[in-house]
N, C-alpha and C positions, 0 to 999 in steps of 0.2 A: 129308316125302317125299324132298328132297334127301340127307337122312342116310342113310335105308332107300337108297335107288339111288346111291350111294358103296360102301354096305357091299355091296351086290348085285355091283357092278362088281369090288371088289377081290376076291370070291370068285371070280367066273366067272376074274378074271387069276391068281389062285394055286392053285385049284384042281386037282389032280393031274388032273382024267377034264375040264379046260374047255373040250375043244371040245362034249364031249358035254352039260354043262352049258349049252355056250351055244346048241346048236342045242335042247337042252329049251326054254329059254324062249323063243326065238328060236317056234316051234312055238306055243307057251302065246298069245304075245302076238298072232299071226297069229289064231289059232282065237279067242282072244277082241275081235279087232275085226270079225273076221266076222259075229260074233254079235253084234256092238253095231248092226253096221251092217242085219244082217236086221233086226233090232229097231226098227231108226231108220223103214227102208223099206217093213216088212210083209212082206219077204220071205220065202220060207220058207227 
């Protein structure tokens, strides 16, 4: 997992469009803790 989120990091830093890359995932990873956490809580 350390490998995958190195290579993840140096795209988002070289990447021509990274800010738009980085508010993608930036997005990605909000929406999927939301969802972990309705999950956790029952919430809908």
């Amino acid at each position: 997992m350390t490998e995958a989120m190195m290579s993840l990091r140096a795209l988002v830093e070289w990447a021509p469009d990274a800010d738009l890359l980085r508010e993608m995932i930036g997005f990605a990873a909000e929406r999927l803790t939301e969802l972990e956490i309705g999950g956790l809580t029952g919430a809908g």
